[in-house]
C-alpha positions in Angstrom: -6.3 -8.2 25.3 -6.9 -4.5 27.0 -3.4 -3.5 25.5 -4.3 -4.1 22.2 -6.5 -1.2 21.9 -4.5 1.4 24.1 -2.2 3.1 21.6 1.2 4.2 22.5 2.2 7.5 22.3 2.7 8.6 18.7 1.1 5.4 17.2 -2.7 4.3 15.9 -4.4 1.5 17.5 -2.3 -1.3 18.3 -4.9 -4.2 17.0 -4.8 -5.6 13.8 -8.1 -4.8 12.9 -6.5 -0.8 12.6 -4.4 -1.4 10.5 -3.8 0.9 7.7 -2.0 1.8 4.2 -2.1 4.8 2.4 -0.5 5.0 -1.1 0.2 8.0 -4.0 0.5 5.8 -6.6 1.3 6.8 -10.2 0.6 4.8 -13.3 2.6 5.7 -16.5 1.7 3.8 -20.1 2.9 5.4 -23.3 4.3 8.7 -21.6 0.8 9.4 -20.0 0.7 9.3 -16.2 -3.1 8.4 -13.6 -3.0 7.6 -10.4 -3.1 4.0 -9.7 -6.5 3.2 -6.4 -4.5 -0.4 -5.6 -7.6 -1.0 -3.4 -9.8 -1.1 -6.8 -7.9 -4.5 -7.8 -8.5 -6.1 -4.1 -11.7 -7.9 -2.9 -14.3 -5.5 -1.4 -13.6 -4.9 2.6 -9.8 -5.3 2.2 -8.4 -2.2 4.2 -5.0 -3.7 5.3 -2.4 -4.2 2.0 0.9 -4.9 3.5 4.3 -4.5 0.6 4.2 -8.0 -0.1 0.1 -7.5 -1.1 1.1 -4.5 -2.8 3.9 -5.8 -4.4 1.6 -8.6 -6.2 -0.6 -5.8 -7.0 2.1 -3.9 -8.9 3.5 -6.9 -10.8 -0.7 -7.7 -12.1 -0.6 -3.7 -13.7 2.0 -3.9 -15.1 2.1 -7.8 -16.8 -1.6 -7.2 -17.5 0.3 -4.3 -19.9 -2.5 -1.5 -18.1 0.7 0.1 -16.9 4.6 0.5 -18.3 5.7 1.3 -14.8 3.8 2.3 -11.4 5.9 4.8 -9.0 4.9 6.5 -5.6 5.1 6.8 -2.1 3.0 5.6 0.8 3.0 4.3 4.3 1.4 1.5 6.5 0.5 1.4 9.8 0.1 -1.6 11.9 0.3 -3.4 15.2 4.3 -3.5 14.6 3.7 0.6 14.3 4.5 3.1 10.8 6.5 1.8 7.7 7.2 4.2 4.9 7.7 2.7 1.4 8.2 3.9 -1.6 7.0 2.2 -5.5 10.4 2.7 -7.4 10.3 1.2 -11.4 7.8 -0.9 -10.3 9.0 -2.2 -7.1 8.8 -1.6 -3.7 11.0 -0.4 -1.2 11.1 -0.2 2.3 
């Protein structure tokens, strides 16, 4: 249990609990583009949105018809270390 909260070199805390995402999310509807806060559409004290979370995020914007499309860039970090991803027409990609 110790381990879990030494990090290793070049990485965040190791347990779950410090896990994090960060997104630059862009919304675009008739030609006008806002950023997207994903976090607004969770319930309150979610800090850990993994691309399968995200993903279902996405596809609610954009069927809701709030968005065309949703583009941007982000990362997460968690116990199994950094992931960059990137929002791409509305889909992500690892």
């Amino acid at each position: 249990m110790i381990t879990g909260f030494i990090p290793l070199p070049g990485r965040w805390l190791r347990w779950k609990m410090f896990c994090r995402a960060t997104f630059t999310i862009t919304g675009t509807k008739d030609g006008r583009s806002e950023p997207v806060n994903v976090y607004s559409h969770l319930l309150p004290g979610s800090f850990l949105l993994g691309p399968p979370q995200l993903q279902a995020v996405i596809n609610y914007l954009v069927r809701s018809g709030r968005y065309d499309r949703i583009d941007g860039s982000g990362r997460v970090l968690s116990a199994a270390g950094q992931t960059t991803l990137e929002v791409t027409n509305s889909r992500v990609v690892l």
